[in-house]
N, C-alpha and C positions, 0 to 999 in steps of 0.2 A: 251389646254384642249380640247379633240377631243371633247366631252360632255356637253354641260350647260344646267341646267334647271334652270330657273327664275317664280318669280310670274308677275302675267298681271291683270290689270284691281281691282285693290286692292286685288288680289288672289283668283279673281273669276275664272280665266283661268291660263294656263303656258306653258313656253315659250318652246321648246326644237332647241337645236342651235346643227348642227352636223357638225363638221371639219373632213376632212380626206385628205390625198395627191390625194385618186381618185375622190370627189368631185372638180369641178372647183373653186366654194366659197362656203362658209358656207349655208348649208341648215336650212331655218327654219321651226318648225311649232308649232303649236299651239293643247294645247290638256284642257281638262276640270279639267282635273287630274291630280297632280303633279308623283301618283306613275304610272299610264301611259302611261306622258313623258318619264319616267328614263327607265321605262321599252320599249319603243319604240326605247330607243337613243340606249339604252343594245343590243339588236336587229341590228338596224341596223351596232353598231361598228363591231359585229362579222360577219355579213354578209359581210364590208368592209374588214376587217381581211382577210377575203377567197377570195379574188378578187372580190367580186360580190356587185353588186351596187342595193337596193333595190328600186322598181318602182317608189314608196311611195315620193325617196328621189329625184327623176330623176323633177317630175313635180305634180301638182295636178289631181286628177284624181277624182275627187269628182261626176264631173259628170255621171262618167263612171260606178261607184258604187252606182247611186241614190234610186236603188228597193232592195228587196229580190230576183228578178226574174234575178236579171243584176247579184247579188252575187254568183246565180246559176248555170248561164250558165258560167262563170268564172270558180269555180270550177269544171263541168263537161268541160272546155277544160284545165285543170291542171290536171286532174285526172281520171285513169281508172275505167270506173262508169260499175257494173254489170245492167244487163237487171230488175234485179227486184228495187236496186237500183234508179235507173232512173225511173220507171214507178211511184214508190214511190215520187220521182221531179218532176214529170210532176205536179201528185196531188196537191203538196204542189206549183208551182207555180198557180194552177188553183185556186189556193186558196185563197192566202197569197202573191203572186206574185207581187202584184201591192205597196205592204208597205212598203214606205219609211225606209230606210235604220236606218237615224237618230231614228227614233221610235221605232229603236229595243230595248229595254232593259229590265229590271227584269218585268217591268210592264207588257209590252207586252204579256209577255214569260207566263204569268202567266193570264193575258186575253184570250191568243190563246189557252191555253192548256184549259180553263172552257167552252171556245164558242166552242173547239171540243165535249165537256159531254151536252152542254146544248141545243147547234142549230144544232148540228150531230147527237148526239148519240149514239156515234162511241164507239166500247166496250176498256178497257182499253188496251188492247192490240194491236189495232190498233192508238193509240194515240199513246205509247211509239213505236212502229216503225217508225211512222210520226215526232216524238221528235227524237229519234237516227237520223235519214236522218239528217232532217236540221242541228242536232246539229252536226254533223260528217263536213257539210259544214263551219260553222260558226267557226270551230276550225281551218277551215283551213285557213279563210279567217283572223283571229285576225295576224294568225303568217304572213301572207302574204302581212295583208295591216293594218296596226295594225292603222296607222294614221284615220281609218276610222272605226273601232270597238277595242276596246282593249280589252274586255273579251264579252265570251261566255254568253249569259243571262240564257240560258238553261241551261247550268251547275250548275247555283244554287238554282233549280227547290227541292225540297223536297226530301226525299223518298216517296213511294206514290203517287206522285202527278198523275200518271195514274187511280186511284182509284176515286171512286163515292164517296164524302162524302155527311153529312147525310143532308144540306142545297141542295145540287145539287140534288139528290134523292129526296127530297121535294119537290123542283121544277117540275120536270120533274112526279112527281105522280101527283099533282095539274092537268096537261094537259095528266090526264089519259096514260102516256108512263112510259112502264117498264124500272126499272133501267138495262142497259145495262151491261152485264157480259164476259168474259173469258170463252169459252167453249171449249174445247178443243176435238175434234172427236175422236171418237175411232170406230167407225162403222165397224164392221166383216163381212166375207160373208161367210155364213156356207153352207157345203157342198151340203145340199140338195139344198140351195136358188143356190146355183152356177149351180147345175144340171137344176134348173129350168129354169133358163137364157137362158143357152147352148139347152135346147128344146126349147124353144122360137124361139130363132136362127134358130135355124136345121128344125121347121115348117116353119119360112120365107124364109128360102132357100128353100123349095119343093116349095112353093105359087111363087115363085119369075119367070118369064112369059120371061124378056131381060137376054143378056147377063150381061150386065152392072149392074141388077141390083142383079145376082147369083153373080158377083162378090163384091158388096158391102156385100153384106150379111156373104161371107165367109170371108172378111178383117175383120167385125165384131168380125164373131167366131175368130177368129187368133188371134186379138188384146185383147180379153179380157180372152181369155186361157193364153196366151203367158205374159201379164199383172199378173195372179197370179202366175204365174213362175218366173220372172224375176224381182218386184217390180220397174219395168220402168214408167216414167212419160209421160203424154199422149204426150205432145210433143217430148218426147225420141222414141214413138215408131211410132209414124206416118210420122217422119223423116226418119226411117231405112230404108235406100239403102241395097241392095244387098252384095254389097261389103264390109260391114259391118258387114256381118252377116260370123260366120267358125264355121258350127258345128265339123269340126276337131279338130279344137282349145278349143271349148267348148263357145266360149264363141262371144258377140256382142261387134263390137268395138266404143265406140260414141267420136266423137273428140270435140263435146262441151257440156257440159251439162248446166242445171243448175244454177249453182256455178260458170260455165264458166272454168272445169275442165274437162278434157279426163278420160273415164272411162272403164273400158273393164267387162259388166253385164256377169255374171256367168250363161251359159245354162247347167242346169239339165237334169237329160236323161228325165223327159215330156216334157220340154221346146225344148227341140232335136229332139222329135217326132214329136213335132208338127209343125217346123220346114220342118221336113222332108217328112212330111204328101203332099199329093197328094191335090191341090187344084185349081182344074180344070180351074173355070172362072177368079180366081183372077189370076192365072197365064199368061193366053189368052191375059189379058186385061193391063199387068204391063205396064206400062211406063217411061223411066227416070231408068229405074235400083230400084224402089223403092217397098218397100217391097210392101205397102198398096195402096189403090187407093185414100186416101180422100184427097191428098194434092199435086199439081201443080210441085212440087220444088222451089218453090218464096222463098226465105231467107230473103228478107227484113219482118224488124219488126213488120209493120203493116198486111202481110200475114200472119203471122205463128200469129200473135195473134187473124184475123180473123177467119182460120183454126182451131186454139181452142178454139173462142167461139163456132163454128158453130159445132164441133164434141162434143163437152162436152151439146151442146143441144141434140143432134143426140142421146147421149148414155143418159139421161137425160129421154126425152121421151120413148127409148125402155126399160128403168128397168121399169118404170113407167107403161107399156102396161103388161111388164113381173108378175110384180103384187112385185117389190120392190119399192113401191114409195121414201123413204127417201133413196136409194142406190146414191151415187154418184161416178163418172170413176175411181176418186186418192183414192178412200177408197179402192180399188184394191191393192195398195200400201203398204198400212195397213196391209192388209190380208198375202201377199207375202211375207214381213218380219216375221209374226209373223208365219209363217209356215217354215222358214227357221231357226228360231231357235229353233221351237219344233222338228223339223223333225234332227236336225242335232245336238246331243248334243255338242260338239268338236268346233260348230259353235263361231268364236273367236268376240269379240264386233270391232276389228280390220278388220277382212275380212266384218262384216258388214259394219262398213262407207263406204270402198273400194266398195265394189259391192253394195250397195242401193245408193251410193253417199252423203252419209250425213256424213259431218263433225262433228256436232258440236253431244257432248252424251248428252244433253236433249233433242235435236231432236229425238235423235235415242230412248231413251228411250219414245217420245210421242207416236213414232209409234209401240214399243212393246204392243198394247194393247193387253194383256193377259186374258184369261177369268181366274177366281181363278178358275172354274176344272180343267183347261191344267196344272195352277202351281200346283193342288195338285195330276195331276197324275205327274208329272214330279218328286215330293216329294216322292210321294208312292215310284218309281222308286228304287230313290236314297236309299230310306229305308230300301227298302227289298232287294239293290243289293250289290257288292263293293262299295266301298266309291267313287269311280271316276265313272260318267257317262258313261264314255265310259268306263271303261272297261266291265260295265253293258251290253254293247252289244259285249262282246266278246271282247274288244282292248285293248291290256295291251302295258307294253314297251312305248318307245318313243310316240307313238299314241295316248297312252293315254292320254298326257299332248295336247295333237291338234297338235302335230309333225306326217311328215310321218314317214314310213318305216326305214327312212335314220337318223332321227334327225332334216328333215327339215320341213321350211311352206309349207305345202299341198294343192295343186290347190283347189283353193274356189270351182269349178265345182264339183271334184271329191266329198269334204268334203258333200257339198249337196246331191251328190248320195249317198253317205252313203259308197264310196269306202276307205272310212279311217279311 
């Protein structure tokens, strides 16, 4: 019997016994739970089944697995961890790091998630990312090392449990602190506040006395023109190389984003102009082949996230002089999508993730933020034209449907000009 589970200790504990022709002798061990056993033994007979000999079975590693912070760094050398991912792990080890392995369970799970409402703060939605993180780890870690967690504690966390109830809320009113909410931004830049930015700018350029510092002031203008054209993210554009950029092509080529996906952003003919605009000091002054001046080329982690705190001060402080105090760089972002789908009716919710980089459609949907007059000229539109948007602007045939000329997908560039 490749198999046995037995009871131990008057069936306080059990036994789990594993034979196989690739073990040298019978492995034992011992688990609290008899369906844990069976489900550990189940585990590792199919792992032997496929040649592979589970760690778990080879020796005890108990000590090796003593923290949260030891179960972390495991999973980050098993698994390809994204940048945001990871920063998300760091937190949670700065945190929680230090907690015994053994103490993880429903209790815990359910302590850690009140002490983030009641000693943080932390709005629900930053909890449930901090829960997904660890919990993503911790599922890896059951199938991987089962002998030392066999179920996920987090997994059986409520619905809701990101949620203020109304004892936590009491609590936190008592010590005068507002209950913590979900806000999710929507912040526009209306045309005039944009014109006003852009003088702002265009006075600091006259006043500006060095070289160095005309050409700051023109990366400025560049980056936050070129920003509501392209719905790029600050560290998407303050990376852009030279090489990068085809306005033949139409378009910027970024080989990481993100998501940790290549992406090729769609330049519009302003985006193209501006591009091709005459920009006397930042030019003088490039280095590196790089588009802007605020950034060295350092790729390690630690530069580029200094680099973006120090420019998101940088543009922080000038909205804030420009007379937009609550403006912030990524609400640019915002702006740029929701002008790509007013401006382009044909505009497919597909060529959007493609060109803004957003996979997922309630993302894409957070960033439509829509004022209700743009929806209801866009409704007038429809009302008083043909039934198809576009053929409202003259496009009938193939086009109409968001096909070119031919029946085919139409360069996102062109769709944005309005060439289709």
């Amino acid at each position: 019997m490749p198999i046995l589970v037995r009871p131990r200790r008057g069936g306080k504990a059990f036994e789990l016994r594993v034979t196989h022709p690739r073990l040298p002798k019978p492995t034992y061990r011992t688990f609290d739970h008899e369906a844990d056993a069976r489900r550990a033994g189940e585990l590792a007979l199919a792992a032997l089944e496929r040649g592979e000999v589970p760690p778990w079975l080879k020796r005890s590693d108990a000590t090796v697995f003593g923290t949260v912070a030891a179960v972390i760094r495991a999973y980050r050398s098993a698994s390809a961890v994204p940048d945001s991912t990871r920063d998300l792990l760091d937190t949670i080890v700065e945190d929680i790091g230090t907690r015994p392995l053994a103490e993880i369970d429903y209790s815990w799970a359910e302590a850690w998630i009140k002490a983030m409402k009641i000693d943080r703060q932390l709005a629900p939605g930053t909890i449930r990312k901090r829960k997904g993180a660890l919990s993503r780890v911790l599922d890896w870690f059951v199938n991987a090392h089962p002998l030392h967690l066999s179920t996920n504690p987090l997994d059986k966390l409520p619905r809701g449990y990101s949620g203020y109830d109304e004892h936590t809320c009491e609590l936190l009113a008592e010590q005068g602190i507002d209950t913590p909410e979900d806000v999710e931004r929507n912040r526009r830049i209306d045309p005039e506040e944009e014109r006003r930015i852009i003088r702002f700018l265009e006075q600091r350029l006259e006043q500006a006395q060095t070289p160095e510092a005309k050409a700051e002031v023109e990366g400025l203008l560049l980056m936050f023109s070129l920003a509501l054209q392209t719905a790029m993210r600050l560290r998407e554009l303050y990376t852009v190389t030279l090489d990068q950029v085809s306005i033949e092509r139409k378009s910027i080529f970024l080989e990481k984003t993100k998501n940790g996906d290549r992406r090729h952003v769609p330049l519009n003919r302003a985006a193209r102009a501006l591009l091709a605009r005459k920009w006397p000091a930042l030019e003088r002054l490039r280095k590196g082949g790089r588009l802007f001046p605020f950034w060295d080329g350092n790729l390690a982690k630690a530069a580029l996230k200094e680099t973006t705190s120090s420019l998101s001060k940088m543009w922080t402080t000038l909205f804030n002089s420009a007379g937009s105090e609550d403006l912030h760089f990524h609400d640019t972002r915002h702006e740029a999508v929701c002008r790509w789908v007013l401006g382009s009716p044909i505009f497919t919710s597909e060529q959007l993730a493609r060109a803004a980089g957003m996979r997922d459609a309630r993302t894409r949907a957070r960033y439509l933020s829509l004022r209700g007059s743009e929806i209801a000229d866009v409704l007038d539109n429809v009302s008083a034209g043909p039934a198809s948007p576009a053929a409202s602007n003259g496009i009938h045939g193939p086009r109409a449907n968001g096909l070119d000329s031919n029946g085919g997908i139409p360069d996102t560039a062109a769709v944005l000009d309005g060439e289709v």
